[in-house]
C-alpha positions in Angstrom: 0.0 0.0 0.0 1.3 3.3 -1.0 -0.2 5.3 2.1 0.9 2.7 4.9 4.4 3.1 6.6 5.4 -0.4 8.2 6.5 -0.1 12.2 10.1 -1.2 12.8 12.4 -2.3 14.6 14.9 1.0 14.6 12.0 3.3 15.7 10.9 1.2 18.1 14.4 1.4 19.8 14.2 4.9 19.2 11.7 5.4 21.4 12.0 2.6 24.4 13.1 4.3 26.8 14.9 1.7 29.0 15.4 1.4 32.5 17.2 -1.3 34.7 15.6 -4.1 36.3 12.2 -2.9 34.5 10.8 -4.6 31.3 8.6 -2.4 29.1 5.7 -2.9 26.8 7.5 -2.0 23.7 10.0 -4.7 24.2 7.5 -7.6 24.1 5.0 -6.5 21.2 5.7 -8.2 18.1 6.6 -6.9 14.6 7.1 -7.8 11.4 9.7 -6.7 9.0 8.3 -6.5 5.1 5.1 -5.7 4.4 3.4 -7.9 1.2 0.0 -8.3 1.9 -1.4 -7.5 5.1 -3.4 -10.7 5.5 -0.8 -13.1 4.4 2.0 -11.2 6.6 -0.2 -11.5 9.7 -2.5 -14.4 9.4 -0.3 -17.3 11.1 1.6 -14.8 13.4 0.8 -15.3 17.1 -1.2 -12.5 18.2 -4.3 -11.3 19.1 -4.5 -7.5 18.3 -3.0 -5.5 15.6 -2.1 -2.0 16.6 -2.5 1.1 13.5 -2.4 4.5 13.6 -3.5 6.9 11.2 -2.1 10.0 10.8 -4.5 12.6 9.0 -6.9 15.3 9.8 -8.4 15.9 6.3 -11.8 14.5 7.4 -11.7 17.2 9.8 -10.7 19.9 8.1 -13.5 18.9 5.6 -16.1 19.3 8.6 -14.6 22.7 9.8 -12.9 20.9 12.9 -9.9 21.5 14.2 -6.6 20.4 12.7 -4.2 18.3 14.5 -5.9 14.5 14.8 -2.5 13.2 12.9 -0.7 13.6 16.5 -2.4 11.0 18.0 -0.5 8.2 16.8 2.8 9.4 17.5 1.9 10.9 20.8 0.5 7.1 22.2 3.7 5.2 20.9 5.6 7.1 23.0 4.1 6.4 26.0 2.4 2.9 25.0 5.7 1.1 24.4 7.2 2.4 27.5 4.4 1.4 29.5 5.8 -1.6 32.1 5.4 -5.1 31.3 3.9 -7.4 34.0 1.2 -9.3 34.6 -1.3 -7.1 34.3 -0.3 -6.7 30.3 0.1 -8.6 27.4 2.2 -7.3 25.1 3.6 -10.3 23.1 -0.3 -10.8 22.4 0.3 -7.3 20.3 1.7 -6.2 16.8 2.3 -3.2 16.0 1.9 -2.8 12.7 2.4 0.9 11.6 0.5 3.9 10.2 -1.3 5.1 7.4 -0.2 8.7 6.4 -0.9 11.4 3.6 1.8 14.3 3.8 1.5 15.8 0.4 -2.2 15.8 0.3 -1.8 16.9 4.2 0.4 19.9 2.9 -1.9 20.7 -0.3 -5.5 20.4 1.2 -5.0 22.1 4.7 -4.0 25.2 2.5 -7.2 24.9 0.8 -9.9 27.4 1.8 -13.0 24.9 3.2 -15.0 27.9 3.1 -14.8 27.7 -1.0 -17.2 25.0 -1.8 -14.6 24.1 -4.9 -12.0 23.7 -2.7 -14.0 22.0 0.3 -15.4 19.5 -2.7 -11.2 18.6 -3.3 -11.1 18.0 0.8 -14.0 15.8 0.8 -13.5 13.8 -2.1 -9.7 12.7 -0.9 -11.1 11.2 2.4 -12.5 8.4 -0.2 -8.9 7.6 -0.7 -8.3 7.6 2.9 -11.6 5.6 3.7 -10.4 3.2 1.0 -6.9 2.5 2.3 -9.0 2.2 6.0 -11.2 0.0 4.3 -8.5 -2.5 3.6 -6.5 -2.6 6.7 -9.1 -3.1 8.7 -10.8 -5.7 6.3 -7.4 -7.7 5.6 -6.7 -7.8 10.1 -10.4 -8.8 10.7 -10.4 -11.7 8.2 -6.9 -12.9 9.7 -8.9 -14.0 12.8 -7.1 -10.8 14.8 -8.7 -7.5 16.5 -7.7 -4.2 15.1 -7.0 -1.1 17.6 -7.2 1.8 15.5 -5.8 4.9 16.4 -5.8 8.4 15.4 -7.2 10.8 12.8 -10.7 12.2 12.5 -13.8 10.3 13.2 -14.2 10.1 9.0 -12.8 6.8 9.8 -15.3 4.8 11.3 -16.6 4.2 7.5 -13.5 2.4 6.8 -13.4 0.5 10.3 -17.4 -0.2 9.8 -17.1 -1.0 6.1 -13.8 -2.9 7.0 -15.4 -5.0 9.4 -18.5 -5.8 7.6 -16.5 -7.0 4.0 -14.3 -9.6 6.2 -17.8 -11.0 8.2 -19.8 -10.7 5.3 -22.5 -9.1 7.2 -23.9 -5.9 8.3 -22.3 -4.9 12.1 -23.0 -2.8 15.0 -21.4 0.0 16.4 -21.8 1.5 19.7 -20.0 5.3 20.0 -18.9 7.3 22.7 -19.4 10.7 21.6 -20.8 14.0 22.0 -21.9 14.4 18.1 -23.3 12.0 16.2 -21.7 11.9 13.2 -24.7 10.8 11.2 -24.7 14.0 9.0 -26.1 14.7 5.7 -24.4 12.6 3.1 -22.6 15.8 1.3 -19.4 14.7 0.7 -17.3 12.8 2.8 -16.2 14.1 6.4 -15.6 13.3 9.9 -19.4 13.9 10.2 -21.1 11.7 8.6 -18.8 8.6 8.8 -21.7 6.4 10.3 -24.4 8.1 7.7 -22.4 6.3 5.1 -21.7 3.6 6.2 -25.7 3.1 7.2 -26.3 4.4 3.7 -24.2 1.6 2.0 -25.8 -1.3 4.0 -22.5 -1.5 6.2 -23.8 -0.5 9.5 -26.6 -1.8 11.4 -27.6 -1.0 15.2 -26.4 2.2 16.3 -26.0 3.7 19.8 -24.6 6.6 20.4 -23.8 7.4 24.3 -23.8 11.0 25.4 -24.7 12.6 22.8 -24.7 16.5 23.6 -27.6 18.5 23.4 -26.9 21.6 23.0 -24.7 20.2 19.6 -27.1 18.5 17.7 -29.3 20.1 15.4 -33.0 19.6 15.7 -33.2 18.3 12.2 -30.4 15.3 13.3 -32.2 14.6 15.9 -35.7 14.1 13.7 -33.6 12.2 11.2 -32.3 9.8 14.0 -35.7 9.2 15.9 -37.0 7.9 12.3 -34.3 5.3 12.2 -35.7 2.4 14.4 -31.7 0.7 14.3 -30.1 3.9 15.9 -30.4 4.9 19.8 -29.0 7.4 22.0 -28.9 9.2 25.2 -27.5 12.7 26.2 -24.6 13.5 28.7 -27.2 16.1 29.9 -29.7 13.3 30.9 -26.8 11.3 32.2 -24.5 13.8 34.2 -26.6 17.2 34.5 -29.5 16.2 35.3 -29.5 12.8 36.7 -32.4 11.4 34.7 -30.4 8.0 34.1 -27.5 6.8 35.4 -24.1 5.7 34.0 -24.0 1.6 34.3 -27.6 1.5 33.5 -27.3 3.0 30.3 -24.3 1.3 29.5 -25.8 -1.7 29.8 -29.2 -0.7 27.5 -26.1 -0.1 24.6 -24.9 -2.9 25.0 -28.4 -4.6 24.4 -28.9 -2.8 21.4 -25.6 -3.5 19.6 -24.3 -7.0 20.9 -26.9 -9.2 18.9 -23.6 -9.3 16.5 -20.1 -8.3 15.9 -19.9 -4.7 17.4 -17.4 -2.0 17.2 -16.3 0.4 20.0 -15.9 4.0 18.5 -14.2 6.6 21.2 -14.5 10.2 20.4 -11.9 12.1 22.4 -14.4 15.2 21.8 -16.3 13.0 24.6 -14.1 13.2 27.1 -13.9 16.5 29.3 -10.5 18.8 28.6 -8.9 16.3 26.1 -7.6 18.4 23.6 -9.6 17.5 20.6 -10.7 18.8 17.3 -13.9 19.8 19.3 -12.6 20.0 22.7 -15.6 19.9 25.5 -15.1 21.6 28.8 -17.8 19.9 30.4 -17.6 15.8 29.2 -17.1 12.2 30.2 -14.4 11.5 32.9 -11.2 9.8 31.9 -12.2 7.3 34.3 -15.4 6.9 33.0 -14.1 6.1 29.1 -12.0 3.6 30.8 -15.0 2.1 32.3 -16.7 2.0 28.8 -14.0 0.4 27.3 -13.9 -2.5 29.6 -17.1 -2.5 30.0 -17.9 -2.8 26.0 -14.4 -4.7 25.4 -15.2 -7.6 27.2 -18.2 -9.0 25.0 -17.8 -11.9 22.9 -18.7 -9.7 20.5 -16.7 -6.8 20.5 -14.8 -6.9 16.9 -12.2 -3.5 17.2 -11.9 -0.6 18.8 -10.9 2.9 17.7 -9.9 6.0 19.3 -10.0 9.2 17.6 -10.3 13.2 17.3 -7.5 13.4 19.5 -5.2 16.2 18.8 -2.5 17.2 21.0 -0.8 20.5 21.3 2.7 20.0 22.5 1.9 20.8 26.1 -0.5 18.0 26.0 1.4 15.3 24.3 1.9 13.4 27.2 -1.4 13.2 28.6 -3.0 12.5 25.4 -0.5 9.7 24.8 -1.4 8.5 28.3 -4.9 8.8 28.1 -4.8 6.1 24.7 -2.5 4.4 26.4 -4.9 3.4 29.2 -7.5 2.8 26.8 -5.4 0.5 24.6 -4.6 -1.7 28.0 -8.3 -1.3 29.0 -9.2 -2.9 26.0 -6.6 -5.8 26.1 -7.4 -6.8 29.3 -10.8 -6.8 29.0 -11.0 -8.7 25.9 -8.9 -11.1 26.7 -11.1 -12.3 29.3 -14.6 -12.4 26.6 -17.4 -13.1 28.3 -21.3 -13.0 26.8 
C-alpha cells in the first residue's frame, strides 16, 4: 500500500526508553519486518491485536474541525511502548503494525480554503482515498482472525473500520459510539461527520448507539432524522451527568443490548471526554475514568470486533497526557478482551 508506513524495529528502539531491572511494553510486542499483503503477513503470526495509527486530519478539516488529529499516533507510541510489562499486560499478544499517512495531500488540502465550496469538494473527495486504504487494513486484520486497535485521525474513519469489518464477516455490524456528536450527517461529501451516515447508507452499519450525545450540539433536524431510524439509539450527557435522569451503568448496559446481537465495534471520540484536547474540545464531558470504564465494560463482549480511538489532537503541552490517556484505553481494551465473556 502506497499510504501505509510499516513499524520497525529502529523506531521502536528509538523510542524505548529503557530502565534497569524494568521490562517495558514496547520490548514484548511483536513486529514484522516486510510488508506484502497485510493478510498473508499477519494471518499465522501469534497474536491477538493488531495495533495502526493513522495519521490525518483531512476529514476534519472537511467538517470545519480543528486540525491536528494526525498527533495522536505518534503521541501514544511514545508512551504505549514504555508502558511496564507485568502481569497485568500482554504485550507479546500485540503487533504493531504501523501507520497510514498522507503528507503531500496533508500539505496541499490544509492550505485549501474549506469555506470555498470548490475547494472543500477537493477536501471531501480525498477522504474516499483515505476511507479506501482504511477499508483495507481493517478488512485484511479482521479476516486474519485478529482484532484491530485503531488509532488516530478524524472520526471520518469509522466508515473504513465499519465498512472494514463488515466485508471480512460478510454481514452488516454494529457500532456503539462514545461521543458528543453524532456523526450521522447529511451525506454531502465525505467528512468526519457523517462517517456512520455512510456507512448506514451503504448497508454496512446496522444498530447504532450513540452514548452521550450532547444536546446543546445537535441540530434539531439530526435529531428528527435519528428518531425515524428504528436501528439507531442514543442518550445525552445532559440526561446522564446534569440532570440525573439515568444513570451511567444503566445505560451502558441498555447499549450494550442494542448492539451486541452481532459483531460490534467500539468508536471513542476524544471530543467525549472532558479537557482532552480535541478537534472539538468539550469543557464539560465524560471523565477519563469513565471512558476507561466504557472500554472494559464494552471490550469484554464476545462480540466486541475493534476498537478505535479518535479526534485526539494534542498540542505540545499535552502530548503526554493524550498519549497516556490512549495508552490506558489501549490496556483497557486488552485486558478486558482477553477475558470475553457474553
Amino acid at each position: 500500500m502506497n499510504h501505509f508506513i510499516l513499524f520497525s524495529e529502529k523506531e521502536k528502539q528509538e523510542l524505548l526508553k529503557k530502565r534497569k531491572s524494568e521490562s517495558k511494553f514496547g520490548e514484548h510486542i511483536q513486529l514484522i519486518s516486510n510488508l506484502t499483503n497485510i493478510y498473508d503477513d499477519i494471518v499465522n503470526l501469534d497474536v491477538d491485536y493488531v495495533l495502526f495509527g493513522i495519521k490525518e486530519d483531512i476529514g476534519v478539516y472537511g467538517n470545519y474541525g480543528k486540525t491536528g488529529t494526525y498527533k495522536a499516533w505518534d503521541a501514544t507510541l511514545k508512551i504505549l511502548l514504555n508502558m511496564q510489562s507485568n502481569h497485568f499486560t500482554t504485550a507479546k499478544r500485540v503487533l504493531v503494525l504501523g501507520h497510514l499517512e498522507y503528507p503531500e495531500a496533508q500539505d496541499t488540502l490544509l492550505h485549501l480554503d474549506n469555506s470555498k465550496k470548490k475547494e472543500l469538494h477537493k477536501i471531501r473527495r480525498f477522504v474516499e482515498t483515505i476511507d479506501k486504504d482504511v477499508t483495507h487494513v481493517v478488512s485484511s486484520i479482521v479476516k486474519a482472525g485478529k482484532t484491530p486497535i485503531i488509532i488516530g485521525g478524524g472520526h471520518n474513519n469509522a466508515y473504513g473500520n465499519i465498512k472494514g469489518t463488515a466485508l471480512a464477516k460478510n454481514d452488516t455490524i454494529n457500532v456503539v459510539n462514545f461521543d458528543a456528536h453524532s456523526d450521522f450527517r447529511a451525506e454531502e461529501g465525505r467528512h468526519s461527520g457523517n462517517g456512520f451516515s455512510y456507512a448506514y447508507a451503504e448497508g454496512f452499519l446496522k444498530n447504532y448507539f450513540i452514548f452521550g450525545l450532547h444536546e446543546n450540539y445537535t441540530s434539531d433536524a439530526l435529531l428528527k432524522k435519528i428518531k425515524k431510524v428504528k436501528s439507531i439509539k442514543y442518550n445525552t450527557y445532559e440526561a446522564i451527568e446534569v440532570r440525573n435522569e439515568v444513570d451511567f451503568k444503566p445505560e451502558i448496559k441498555a447499549a450494550l443490548d442494542h448492539v451486541s446481537n452481532k459483531s460490534f465495534g467500539i468508536e471513542i471520540d476524544c471530543d467525549a471526554i472532558e479537557n482532552i484536547p480535541s478537534s472539538a474540545k468539550t469543557p464539560s464531558g465524560f471523565s477519563a475514568k469513565q471512558a476507561r470504564q466504557f472500554v472494559h465494560y464494552f471490550g469484554k463482549h464476545s462480540e466486541a470486533t475493534y476498537l478505535h480511538i479518535c479526534e485526539a489532537a494534542p498540542r505540545k503541552k499535552s502530548i503526554t497526557n493524550v498519549g497516556k490517556l490512549i495508552s490506558y484505553l489501549i490496556t483497557d481494551f486488552i485486558k478486558a478482551n482477553g477475558n470475553k465473556n457474553n
